[in-house]
C-alpha positions in Angstrom: 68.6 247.4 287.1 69.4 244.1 284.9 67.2 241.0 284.9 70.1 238.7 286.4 70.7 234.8 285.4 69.1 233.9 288.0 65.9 235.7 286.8 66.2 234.0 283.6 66.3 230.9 285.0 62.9 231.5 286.6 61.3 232.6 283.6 63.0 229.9 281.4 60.9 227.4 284.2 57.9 229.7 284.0 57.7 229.4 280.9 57.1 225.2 281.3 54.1 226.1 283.4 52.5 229.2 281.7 50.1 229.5 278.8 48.4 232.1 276.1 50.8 234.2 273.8 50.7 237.7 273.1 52.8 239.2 270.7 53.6 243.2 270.1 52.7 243.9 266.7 54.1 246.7 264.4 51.5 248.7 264.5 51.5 249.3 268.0 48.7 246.5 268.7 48.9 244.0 271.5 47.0 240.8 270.6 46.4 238.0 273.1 46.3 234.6 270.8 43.1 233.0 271.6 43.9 229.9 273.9 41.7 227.3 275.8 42.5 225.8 279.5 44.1 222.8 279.8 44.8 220.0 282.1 48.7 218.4 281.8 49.5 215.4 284.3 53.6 216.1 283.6 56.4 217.7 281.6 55.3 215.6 278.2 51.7 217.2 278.9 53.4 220.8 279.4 55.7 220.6 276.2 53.3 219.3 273.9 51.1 222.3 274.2 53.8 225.1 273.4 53.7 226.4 270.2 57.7 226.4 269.0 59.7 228.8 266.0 62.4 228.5 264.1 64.6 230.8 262.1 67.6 230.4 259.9 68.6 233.9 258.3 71.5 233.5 256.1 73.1 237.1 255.0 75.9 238.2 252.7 76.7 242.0 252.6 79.3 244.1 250.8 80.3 247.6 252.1 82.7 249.6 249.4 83.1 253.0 250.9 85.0 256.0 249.8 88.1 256.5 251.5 88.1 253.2 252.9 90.6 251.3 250.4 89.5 247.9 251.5 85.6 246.3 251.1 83.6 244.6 253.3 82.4 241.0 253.0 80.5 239.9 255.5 78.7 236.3 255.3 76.5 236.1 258.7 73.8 233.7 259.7 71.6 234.6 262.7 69.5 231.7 264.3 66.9 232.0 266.3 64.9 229.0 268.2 61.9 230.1 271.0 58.6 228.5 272.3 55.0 230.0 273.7 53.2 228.1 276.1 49.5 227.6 276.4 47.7 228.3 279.2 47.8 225.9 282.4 44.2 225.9 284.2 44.7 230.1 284.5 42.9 231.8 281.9 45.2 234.7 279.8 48.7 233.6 281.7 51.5 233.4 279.2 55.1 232.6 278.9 57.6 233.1 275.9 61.3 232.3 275.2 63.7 233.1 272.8 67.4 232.4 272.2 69.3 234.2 269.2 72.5 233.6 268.0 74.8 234.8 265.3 77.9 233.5 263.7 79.9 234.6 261.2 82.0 231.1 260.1 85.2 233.0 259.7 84.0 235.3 257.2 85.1 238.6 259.4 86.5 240.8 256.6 84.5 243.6 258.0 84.4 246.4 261.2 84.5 246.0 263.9 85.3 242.3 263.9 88.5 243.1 261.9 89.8 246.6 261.6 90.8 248.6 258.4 87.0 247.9 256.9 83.7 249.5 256.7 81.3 249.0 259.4 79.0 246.1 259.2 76.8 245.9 262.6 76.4 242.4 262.8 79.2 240.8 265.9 79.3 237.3 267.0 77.2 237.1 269.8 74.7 234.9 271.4 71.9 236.1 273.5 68.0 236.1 275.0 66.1 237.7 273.2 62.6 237.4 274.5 62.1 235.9 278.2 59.3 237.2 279.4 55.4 236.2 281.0 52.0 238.1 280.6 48.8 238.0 281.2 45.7 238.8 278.5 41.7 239.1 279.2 39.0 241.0 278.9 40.8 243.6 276.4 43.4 244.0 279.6 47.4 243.4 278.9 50.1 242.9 281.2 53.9 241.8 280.0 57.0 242.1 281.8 60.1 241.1 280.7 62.1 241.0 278.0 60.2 242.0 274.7 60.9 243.2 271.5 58.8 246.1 270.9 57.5 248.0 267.3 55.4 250.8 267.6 53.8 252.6 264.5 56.4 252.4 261.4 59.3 252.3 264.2 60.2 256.0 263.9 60.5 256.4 267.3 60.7 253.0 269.3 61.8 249.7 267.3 63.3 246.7 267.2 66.1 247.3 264.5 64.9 244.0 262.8 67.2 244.3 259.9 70.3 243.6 262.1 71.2 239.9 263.0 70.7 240.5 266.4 68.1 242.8 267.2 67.1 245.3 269.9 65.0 244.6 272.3 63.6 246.0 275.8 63.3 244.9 279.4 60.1 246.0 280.3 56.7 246.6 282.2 53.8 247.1 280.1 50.5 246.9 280.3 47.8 247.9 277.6 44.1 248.2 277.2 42.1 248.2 274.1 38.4 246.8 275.4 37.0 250.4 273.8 35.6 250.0 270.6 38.4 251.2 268.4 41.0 252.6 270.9 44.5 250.7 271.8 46.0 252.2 275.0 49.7 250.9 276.6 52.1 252.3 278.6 55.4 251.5 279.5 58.8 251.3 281.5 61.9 250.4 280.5 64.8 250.0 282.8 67.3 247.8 280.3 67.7 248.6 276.3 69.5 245.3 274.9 71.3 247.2 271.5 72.3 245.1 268.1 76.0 245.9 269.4 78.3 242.7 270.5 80.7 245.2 272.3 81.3 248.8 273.6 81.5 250.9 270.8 81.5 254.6 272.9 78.2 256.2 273.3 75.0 254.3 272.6 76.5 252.1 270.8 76.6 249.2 273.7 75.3 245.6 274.0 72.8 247.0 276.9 72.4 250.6 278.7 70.2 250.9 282.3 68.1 253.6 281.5 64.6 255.2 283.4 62.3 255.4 280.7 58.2 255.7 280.2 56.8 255.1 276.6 52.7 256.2 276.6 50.8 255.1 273.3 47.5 256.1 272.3 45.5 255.0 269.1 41.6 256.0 268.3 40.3 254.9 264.6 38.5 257.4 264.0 37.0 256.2 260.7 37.9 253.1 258.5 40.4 255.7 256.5 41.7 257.8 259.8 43.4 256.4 262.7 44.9 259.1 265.0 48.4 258.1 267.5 49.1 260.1 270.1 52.6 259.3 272.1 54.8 260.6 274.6 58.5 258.8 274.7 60.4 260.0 277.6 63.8 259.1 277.5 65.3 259.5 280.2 68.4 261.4 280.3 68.2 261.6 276.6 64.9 263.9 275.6 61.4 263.5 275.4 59.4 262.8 272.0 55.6 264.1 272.1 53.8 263.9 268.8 50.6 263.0 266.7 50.5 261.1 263.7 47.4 260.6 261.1 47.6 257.8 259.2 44.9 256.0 256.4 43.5 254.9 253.4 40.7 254.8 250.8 39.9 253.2 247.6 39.0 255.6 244.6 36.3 254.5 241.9 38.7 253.8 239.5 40.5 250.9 241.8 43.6 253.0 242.9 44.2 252.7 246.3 45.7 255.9 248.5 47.6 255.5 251.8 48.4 258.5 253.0 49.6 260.1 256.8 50.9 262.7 258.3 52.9 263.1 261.6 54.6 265.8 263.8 56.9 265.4 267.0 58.5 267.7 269.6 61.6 267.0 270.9 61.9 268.3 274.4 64.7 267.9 277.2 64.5 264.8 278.9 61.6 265.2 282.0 63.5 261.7 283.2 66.8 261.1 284.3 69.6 258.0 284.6 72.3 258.0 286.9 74.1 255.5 285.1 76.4 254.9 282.1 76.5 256.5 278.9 73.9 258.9 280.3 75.2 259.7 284.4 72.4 262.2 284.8 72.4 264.2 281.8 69.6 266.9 280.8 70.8 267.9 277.6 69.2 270.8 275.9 67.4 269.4 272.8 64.0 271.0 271.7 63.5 270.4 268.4 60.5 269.8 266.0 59.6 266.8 263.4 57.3 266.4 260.7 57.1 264.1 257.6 54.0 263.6 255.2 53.6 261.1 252.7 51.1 259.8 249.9 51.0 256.7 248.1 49.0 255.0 245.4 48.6 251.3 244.2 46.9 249.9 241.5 47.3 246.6 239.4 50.3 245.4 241.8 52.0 249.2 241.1 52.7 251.6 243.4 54.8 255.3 243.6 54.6 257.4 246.5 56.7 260.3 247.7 57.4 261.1 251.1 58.8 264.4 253.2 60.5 264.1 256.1 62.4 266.6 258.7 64.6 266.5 261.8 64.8 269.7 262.8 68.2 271.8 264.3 67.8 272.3 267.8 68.6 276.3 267.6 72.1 275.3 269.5 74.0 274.5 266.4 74.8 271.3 268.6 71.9 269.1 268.7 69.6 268.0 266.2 66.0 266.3 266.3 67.5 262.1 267.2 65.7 259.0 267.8 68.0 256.4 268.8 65.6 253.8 269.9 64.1 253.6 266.5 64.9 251.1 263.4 66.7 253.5 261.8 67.5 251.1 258.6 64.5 251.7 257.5 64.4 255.8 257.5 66.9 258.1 255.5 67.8 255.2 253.4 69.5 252.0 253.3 73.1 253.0 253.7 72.8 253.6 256.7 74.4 257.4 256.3 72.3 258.9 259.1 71.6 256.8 262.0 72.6 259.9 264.0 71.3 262.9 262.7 73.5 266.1 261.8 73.5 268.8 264.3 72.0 271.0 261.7 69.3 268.8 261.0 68.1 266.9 258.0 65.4 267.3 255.5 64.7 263.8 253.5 62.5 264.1 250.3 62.2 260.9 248.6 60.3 259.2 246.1 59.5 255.3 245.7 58.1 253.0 242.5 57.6 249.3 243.2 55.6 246.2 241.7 54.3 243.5 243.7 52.9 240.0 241.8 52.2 236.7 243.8 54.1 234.5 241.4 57.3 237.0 240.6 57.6 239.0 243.8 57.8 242.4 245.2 60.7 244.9 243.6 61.0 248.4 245.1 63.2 251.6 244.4 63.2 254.3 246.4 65.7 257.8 245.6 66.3 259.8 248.3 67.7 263.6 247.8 69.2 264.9 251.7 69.6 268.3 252.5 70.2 270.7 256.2 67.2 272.0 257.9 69.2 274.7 258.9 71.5 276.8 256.4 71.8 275.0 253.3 74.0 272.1 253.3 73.3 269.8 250.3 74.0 265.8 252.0 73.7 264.3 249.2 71.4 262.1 247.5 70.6 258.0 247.1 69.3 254.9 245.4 67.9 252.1 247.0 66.4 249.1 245.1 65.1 245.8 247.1 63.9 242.4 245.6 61.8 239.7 247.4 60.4 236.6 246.6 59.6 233.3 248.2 61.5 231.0 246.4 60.1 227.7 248.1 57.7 226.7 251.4 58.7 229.0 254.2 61.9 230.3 252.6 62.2 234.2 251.7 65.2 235.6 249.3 66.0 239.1 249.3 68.5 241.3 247.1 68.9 244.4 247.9 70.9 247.5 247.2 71.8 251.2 248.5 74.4 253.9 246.4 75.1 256.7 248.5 76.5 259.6 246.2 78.3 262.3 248.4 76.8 266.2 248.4 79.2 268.9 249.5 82.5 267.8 249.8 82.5 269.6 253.3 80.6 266.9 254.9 81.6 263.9 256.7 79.6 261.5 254.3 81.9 259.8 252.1 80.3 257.7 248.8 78.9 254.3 249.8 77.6 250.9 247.9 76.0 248.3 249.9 74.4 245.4 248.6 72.9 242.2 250.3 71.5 238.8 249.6 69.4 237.1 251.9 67.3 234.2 252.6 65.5 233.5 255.1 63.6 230.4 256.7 60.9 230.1 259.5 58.6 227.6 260.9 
């Protein structure tokens, strides 16, 4: 089932008579903006009380990967323009809007646009990206449409944000958090819109019809405790049930801890989808997850460590996957594991950062990767990441990932990546 241009069309003109926002937060939180009724006499009425973005997000990356002779230089901008309208006389009804598109300007010395170079994930395409309408009130939320959708840190279900065009999810979903301190939504999916321009084999395609429920619960137990409960059913693919702790506290001395812990079962898929890539499959693909990880700040410093592990499935063919998540931003930045090994993958990493208003944020993070099962060393990694704003509404990042090969039995060849980045929003 695909929302057709036709559809579109009527939620593009919804949109001109529909009010209230309400925007999916990272956390997993649904938050109606407040809004007040209004009266509008025509179109001028109607446009002057949207609320209108803007994004420019200029990027320059560099792939130089072993056994590749030639580097990639890819210098893409992604633009993004979309508009929220205020409610219309019906208290909590919403409409939102979002166009995407990103270019390259000729600068295509990189795969898949040009063949014979390192992958960089970023095609020429233009697309919607949000078209959808909701309604908000009395601690009550209903969307459908298209969305993009972050829940928790993005492990599991994400919207790949680092990628010019990102992923996002034609949906149902409704959520409830009038309980003092408890966030309930549920969800189905019946389109998944990738960051991929073309058909790449696999997953890896601009969109995929899929039969899929996400369930999210959150309870905060104390100010330092919240406690996520989830079950991502996927169909066709597996299901993902799991718990996750997460929190925080201030010691006497002024260091602040974060700390959490998580743990996921990967079961075969209770769902199924008769169409492409998945034409009914029930793979067999129990598996476990868990990762753990404590922080501490102080004085605009911070180190932390962090454990993580996608288990082997027992087959010696699947592994513990989640390929709806932002994967960027787990196993490191070079991107070396965005599927996982069939033997699994145990991450132990370690970060030190410094954060001041007036010089920035600067972040390195070493990652050492080795097989769940047997004993497979996968190498290790640096990653180092700079931001600053650099003027009103304008954000520049330099970044930086070196992927240094473990056995030479693996597939994972040495990799350097580096970006620079700015990027504007009204």
């Amino acid at each position: 089932m695909k929302i057709t241009k036709m559809s579109y069309a009527a939620i593009v003109a919804m949109s001109m008579m529909m009010g209230a926002t309400v925007t999916v937060q990272a956390g997993g939180e649904i938050e109606p903006a407040p809004v007040a009724p209004v009266e509008a006499d025509g179109l001028s009425d109607i446009l002057s009380n949207g609320k209108y973005s803007l994004e420019i997000r200029p990027r320059y990356e560099y792939v130089d990967q072993e056994g590749i002779s030639d580097q990639a230089n890819a210098f893409t901008v992604r633009t993004a323009i979309g508009a929220k309208f205020d409610a219309l006389g019906i208290d909590g009804l919403a409409a939102e809007i979002e166009m995407m598109d990103v270019r390259n300007f000729g600068a295509d010395n990189y795969a898949p646009e040009t063949a014979g170079y390192p992958v960089v994930a970023d095609g020429e395409q233009t697309r919607v990206t949000q078209a959808n309408v909701s309604y908000a009130k009395d601690g009550f939320v209903g969307i459908v449409g298209r969305k993009g959708v972050n829940l928790d840190n993005q492990r599991f279900i994400g919207t790949v944000g680092w990628r010019q065009m990102p992923q996002t999810y034609d949906l149902a979903l409704v959520g409830y958090n009038g309980i003092e301190n408890l966030d309930l939504k549920a969800a189905y999916v019946w389109q998944v819109n990738r960051i991929f321009d073309r058909d790449l084999g696999g997953l890896k395609v601009p969109d995929f019809e899929t039969n899929s429920v996400l369930l999210h619960a959150a309870y905060k137990v104390a100010p330092e405790l919240t406690i996520t409960a989830y079950d991502y059913m996927i169909a066709s693919f597996a299901d993902h049930i799991g718990i996750r702790a997460t929190g925080g506290t201030t010691l006497d001395n002024g260091v602040k801890l974060d700390y959490m812990a998580e743990y996921a079962k990967q079961n075969d898929p209770s769902l199924t989808e008769s169409s492409a890539p998945f034409n009914d499959a029930e793979p067999a693909q129990d598996a476990d997850y868990y990762r753990v990880g404590l922080s501490g700040s102080h004085y605009g410093y911070t180190v932390g460590a962090c454990y993580e592990v996608l288990g082997e499935a027992g087959s010696g063919t699947n592994s513990f996957n989640t390929p709806l998540a932002t994967l960027h931003a787990m196993n490191g930045w070079a991107d070396m594991f965005l599927s996982t090994p069939t033997d699994g993958l145990k991450d132990l990493s370690v970060k030190v950062g410094y954060a001041d208003k007036k010089l920035g944020k600067l972040l390195g993070v070493y990652h050492k990767f080795d097989s769940d099962a047997g004993s497979v060393d996968y190498g290790s990694e640096f990653d180092v990441v700079y931001t600053k704003n650099v003027m009103k509404n304008v954000n520049m990042m330099l970044k930086g990932a070196i992927y240094s090969q473990g056995d030479t039995a693996t597939p994972y060849a040495d990799t350097t990546k580096y970006w620079v980045m700015f990027d504007y929003k009204l």
